[in-house]
C-alpha positions in Angstrom: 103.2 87.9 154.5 100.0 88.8 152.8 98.4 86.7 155.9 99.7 89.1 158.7 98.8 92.3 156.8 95.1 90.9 156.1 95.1 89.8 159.7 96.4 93.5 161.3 93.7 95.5 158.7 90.7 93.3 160.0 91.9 94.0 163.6 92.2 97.5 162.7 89.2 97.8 160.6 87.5 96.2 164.0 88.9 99.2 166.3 90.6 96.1 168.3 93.7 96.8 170.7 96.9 97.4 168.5 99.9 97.9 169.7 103.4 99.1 167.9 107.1 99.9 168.9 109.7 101.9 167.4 112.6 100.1 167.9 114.9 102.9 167.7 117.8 100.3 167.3 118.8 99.2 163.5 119.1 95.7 164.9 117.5 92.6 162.9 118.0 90.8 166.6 116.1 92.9 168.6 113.6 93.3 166.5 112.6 89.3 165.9 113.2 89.3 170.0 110.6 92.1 170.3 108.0 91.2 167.5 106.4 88.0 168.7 105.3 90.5 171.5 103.6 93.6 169.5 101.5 93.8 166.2 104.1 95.8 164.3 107.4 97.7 164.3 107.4 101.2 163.7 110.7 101.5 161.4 111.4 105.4 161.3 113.7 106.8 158.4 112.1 110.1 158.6 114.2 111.2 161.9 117.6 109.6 161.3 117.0 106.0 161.4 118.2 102.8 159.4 119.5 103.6 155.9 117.4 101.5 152.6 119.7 98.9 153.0 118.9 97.8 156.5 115.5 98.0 156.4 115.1 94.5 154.4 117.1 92.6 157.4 114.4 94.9 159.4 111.7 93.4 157.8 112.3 90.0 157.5 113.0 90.1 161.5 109.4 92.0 162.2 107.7 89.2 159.5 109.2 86.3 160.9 107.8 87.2 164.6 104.9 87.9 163.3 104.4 91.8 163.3 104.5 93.9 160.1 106.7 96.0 159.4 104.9 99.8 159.0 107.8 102.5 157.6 107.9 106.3 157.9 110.0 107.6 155.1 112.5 110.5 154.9 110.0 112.1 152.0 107.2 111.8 150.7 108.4 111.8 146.9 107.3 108.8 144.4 110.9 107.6 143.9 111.7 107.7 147.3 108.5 105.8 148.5 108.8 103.1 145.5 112.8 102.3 147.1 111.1 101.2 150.0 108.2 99.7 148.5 110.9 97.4 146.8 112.3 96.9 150.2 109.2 94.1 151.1 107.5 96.7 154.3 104.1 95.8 155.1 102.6 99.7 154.4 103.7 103.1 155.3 103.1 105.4 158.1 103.1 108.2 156.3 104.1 111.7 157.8 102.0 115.0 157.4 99.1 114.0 156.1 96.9 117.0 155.2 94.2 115.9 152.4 92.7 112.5 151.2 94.1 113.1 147.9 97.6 112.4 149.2 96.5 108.6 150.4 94.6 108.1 147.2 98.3 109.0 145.3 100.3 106.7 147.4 97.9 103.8 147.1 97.8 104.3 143.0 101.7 103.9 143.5 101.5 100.8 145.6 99.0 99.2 142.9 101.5 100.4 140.5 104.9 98.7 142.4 103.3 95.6 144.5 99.7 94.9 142.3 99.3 91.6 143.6 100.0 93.1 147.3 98.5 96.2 146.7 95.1 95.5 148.7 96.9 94.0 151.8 99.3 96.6 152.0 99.0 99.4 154.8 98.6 102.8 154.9 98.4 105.2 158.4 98.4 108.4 158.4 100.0 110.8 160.7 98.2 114.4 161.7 101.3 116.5 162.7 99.5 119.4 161.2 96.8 122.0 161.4 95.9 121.4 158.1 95.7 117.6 159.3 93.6 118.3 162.4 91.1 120.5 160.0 90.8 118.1 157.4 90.7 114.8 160.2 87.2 113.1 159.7 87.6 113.3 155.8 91.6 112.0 156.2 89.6 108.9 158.7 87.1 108.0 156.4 89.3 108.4 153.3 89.6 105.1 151.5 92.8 103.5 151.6 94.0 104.7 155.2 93.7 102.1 157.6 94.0 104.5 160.6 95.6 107.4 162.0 98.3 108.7 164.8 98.7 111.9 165.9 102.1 113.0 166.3 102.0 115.5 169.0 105.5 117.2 168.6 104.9 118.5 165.4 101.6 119.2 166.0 102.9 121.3 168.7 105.0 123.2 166.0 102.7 123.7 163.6 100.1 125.3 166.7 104.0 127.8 167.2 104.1 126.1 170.8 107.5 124.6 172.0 108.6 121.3 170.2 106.1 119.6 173.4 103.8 116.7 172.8 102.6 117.1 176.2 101.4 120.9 175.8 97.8 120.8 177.4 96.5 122.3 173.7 98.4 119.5 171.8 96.7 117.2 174.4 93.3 118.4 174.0 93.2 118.4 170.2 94.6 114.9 170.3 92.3 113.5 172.5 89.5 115.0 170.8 90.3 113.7 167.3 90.6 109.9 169.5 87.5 110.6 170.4 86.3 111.6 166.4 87.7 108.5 165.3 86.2 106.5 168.1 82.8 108.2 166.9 83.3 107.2 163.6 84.3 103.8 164.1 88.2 104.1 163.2 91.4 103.3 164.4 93.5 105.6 165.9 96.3 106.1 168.8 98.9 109.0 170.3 101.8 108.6 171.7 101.4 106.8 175.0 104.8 108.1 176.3 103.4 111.6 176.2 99.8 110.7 178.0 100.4 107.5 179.9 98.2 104.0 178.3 94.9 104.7 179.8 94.2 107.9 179.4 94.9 107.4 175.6 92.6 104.3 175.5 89.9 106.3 177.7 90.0 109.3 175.1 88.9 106.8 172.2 92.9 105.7 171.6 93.3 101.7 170.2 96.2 102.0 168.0 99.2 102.9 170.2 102.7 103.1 170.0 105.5 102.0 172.6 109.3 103.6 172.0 112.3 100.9 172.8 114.0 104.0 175.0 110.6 104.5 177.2 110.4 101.2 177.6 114.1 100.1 178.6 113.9 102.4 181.0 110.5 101.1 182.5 112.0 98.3 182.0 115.6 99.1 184.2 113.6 101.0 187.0 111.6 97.7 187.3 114.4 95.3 187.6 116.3 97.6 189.6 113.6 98.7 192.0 115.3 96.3 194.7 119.0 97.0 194.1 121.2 98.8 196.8 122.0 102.7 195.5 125.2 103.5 194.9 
């Protein structure tokens, strides 16, 4: 797999179009249906999510249709990040990212678990914080991170608005940090649920993420569009 992880940091590392999807569903099936279609699945165990024993079947289904498989843990303690480094992911999409010194850490451990894999391995980091959005060009030009999201639901919390990605503040400061990372020639993406695609690839977005719910339901409306209403 050290093929498909060198292949999604040169693309990334290029600002090219990524695109990711969180499943949402602990299913191996799904997932090797879906991945020949995206560059990698967004496994969440922060916000419930698949226990550490799923997430190997999760893997292996992502890896075998060719997407890697990019893991946001429950925490972001040493022991708990070295179980799933164990587990064969692809990198970490790491949640509340606030200083470089924090990617420099997890990267010593993935040296320290995975040496030979250490280099291809991934890192992105989230900015769900004001601390994040302060310290943002320093966090995008940090060695080690491969690119950033911005989760805009915590953000909102951290700002003390409602638990709202699609506050017009939340929106501004996320589009403007697309734009810093555009400026600096790094990857980074939003939500696209929140903003729509375009908009999020017009404000300097190239790493985006799809959710399975968002798009079943595109998905439904579309198939459904000429079915008689009961």
């Amino acid at each position: 797999m050290t093929q498909l992880r060198t292949a999604l940091k040169s693309r990334l590392a290029r600002r090219d179009f990524v695109i990711g999807l969180a499943p949402k569903f602990s299913s191996p099936d799904l997932i090797a249906a879906l991945a020949p279609r995206i560059d990698y699945v967004f496994l969440d165990c922060e916000n419930a999510g698949p226990d550490v024993e799923r997430i190997p079947d999760l893997v292996r289904a992502a890896q075998a249709g060719g997407a890697a498989a990019l893991l946001r843990p429950w925490s972001k303690d040493p022991g708990v990040l070295r179980r799933y480094l164990g587990c064969g992911i692809d990198g970490f999409i790491m949640p509340d990212v606030e200083t470089p010194q924090e990617i420099a850490a997890v990267r010593a451990l993935m040296r320290d678990i995975r040496p030979d894999e250490a280099d291809t391995l991934l890192y992105l980091a989230l900015i769900e914080t004001q601390a994040g959005v302060a310290n943002a060009r320093d966090l995008m030009l940090a060695e080690g991170c491969d690119a950033t999201q911005i989760g805009t639901s915590d953000l909102a919390v951290s700002f003390g608005l409602p638990r709202r990605g699609d506050h017009a503040q939340v929106r501004e400061v996320a589009f403007g940090l697309l734009d810093l990372a555009r400026s600096l020639g790094k990857s980074a993406g939003c939500p696209v649920n929140k903003y729509g695609l375009k908009p999020v690839i017009d404000a300097g977005g190239n790493c985006v993420m799809l959710f399975m719910a968002d798009v079943l339901t595109a998905g439904l409306d579309a198939a459904m569009t000429d079915w008689p209403r009961r």
